[in-house]
N, C-alpha and C positions, 0 to 999 in steps of 0.2 A: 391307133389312138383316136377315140372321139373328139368332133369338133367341139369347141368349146360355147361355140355359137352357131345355129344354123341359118344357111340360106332361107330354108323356106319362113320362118321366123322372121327375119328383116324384110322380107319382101311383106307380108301378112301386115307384118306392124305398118309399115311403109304405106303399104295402099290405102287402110284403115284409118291413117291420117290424111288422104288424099296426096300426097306428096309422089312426085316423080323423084327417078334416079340420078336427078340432076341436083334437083333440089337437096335432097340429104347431101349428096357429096357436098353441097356449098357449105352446109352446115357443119361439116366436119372438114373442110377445107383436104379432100379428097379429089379424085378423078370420079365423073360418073362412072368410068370403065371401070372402076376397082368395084365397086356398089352391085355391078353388073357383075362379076367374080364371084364376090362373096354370095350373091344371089343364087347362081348358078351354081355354085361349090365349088369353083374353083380357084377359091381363094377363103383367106378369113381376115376379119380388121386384124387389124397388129392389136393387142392386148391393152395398148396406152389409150387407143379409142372407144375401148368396150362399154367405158360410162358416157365418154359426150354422145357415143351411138345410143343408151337406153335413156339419156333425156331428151334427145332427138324425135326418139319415136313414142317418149311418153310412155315407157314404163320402168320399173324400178332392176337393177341388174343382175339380183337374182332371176325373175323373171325372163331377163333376156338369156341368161346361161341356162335356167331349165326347157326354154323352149315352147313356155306356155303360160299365155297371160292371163293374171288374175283380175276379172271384173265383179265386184263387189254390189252384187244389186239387192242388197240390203244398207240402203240407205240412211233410214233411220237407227241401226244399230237393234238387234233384238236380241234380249238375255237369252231368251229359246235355240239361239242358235250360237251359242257362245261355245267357243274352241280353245284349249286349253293346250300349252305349248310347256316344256320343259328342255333345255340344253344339255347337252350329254357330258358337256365339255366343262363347264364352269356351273351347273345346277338354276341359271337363271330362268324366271319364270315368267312367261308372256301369257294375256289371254285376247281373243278377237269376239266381236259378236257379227263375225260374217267372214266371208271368203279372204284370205289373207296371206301374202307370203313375209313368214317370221326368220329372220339368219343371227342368229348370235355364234358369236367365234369361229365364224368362217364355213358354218352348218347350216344347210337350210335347214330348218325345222317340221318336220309332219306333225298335223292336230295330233294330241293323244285321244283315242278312243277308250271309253269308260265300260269296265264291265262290274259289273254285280257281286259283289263282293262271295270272296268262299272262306272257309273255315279259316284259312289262316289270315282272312282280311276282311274281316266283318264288324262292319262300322257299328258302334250303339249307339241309337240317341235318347237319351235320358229328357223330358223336362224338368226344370228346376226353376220355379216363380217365373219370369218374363224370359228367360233362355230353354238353348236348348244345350245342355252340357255333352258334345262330343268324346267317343273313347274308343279307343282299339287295344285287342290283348295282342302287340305284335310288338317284334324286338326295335331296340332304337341302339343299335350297336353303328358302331361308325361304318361298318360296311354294308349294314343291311337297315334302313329307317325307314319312318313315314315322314316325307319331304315337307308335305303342308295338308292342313284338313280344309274345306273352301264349303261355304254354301252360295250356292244360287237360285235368287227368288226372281221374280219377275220382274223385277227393277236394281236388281244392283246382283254386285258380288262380293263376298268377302270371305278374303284367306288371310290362312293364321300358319306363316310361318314354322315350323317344327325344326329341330336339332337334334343329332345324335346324343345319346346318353338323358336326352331330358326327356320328359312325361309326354305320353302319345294320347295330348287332350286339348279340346278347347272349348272354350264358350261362343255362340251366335245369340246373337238376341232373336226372338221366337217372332217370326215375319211369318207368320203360314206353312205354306207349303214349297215348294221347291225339291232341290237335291244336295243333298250330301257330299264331297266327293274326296275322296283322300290318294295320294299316291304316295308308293312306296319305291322306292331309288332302286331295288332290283325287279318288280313286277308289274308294273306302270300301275294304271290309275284305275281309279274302283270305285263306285256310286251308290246310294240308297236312296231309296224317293223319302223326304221329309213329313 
């Protein structure tokens, strides 16, 4: 069975704050020996401690379970680099505009990766007066749809929602340039530059 947490991870996190093994123990009202265990791998926190141990070390506990910390050095947030998340479990939809770990239902989430649309997922974008009128010829059957269509420009995002059995369309108001991007519940997600 893999550990659910590793040693070299606590220790990493641990030094990174300056903190000795004495110290977290205090914070988690542990032995330093146990600290030294877990460190070593010979041992692991009992599971009740897995979160006072990731506010201890100052990261969130997905994080501490994957074994790799997410540092966000995109500070001011840029649409450029905006990542687009979807749950497997329950269809909810996240976005980041920088390095980010996303969990809904008990899932870490991976960015979804946008490809270029093919015959049976090709985006159209029509102008019509001040918009741009989105459309796809692609089924919207309860088992097979397009989840949501989204544009993003250089200062914002905006998604539009979609449902099975209804119209696989929508309106953006006409911002320039940007991208497109629509995903469909069995073949992820798929982009056109605006």
């Amino acid at each position: 069975m893999e550990p659910y947490v590793t040693g070299a991870m606590i220790r990493t996190l641990r030094e990174g704050k300056g903190m000795t093994q004495s110290a977290l123990a205090e914070k988690l009202a542990v032995s330093d020996k146990a600290v030294s265990r877990w460190e070593t791998g010979r041992g692991y926190p009992d599971i009740t401690l897995l979160n006072p141990l990731a506010e201890a070390l100052g990261v969130s506990l997905p994080e501490l379970m994957q074994g790799e910390s997410v540092r966000n050095q995109n500070r001011s947030g840029n649409m450029k680099r905006l990542k687009l998340y979807v749950c497997p479990v329950c269809g909810n939809i996240f976005h980041s505009t920088g390095e980010a770990v996303i969990s809904c239902c008990g899932v870490t989430l991976p960015p979804l990766e946008a490809e270029a649309g093919d015959e049976n997922h090709a985006i159209t974008l029509e102008p019509v007066e001040d918009e741009w009128y989105v459309t796809m010829d692609h089924p919207m059957e309860r088992e097979h749809f397009i989840s949501f269509l989204a544009h993003v420009s250089d200062d914002r995002l905006e998604l539009v929602k979609l449902y099975p059995e209804g119209d696989c369309a929508a309106r953006f108001p006409h911002r320039g340039g940007g991208y497109f991007f629509a995903y469909c519940n069995k073949h992820g997600l798929f982009r056109v530059r605006g």
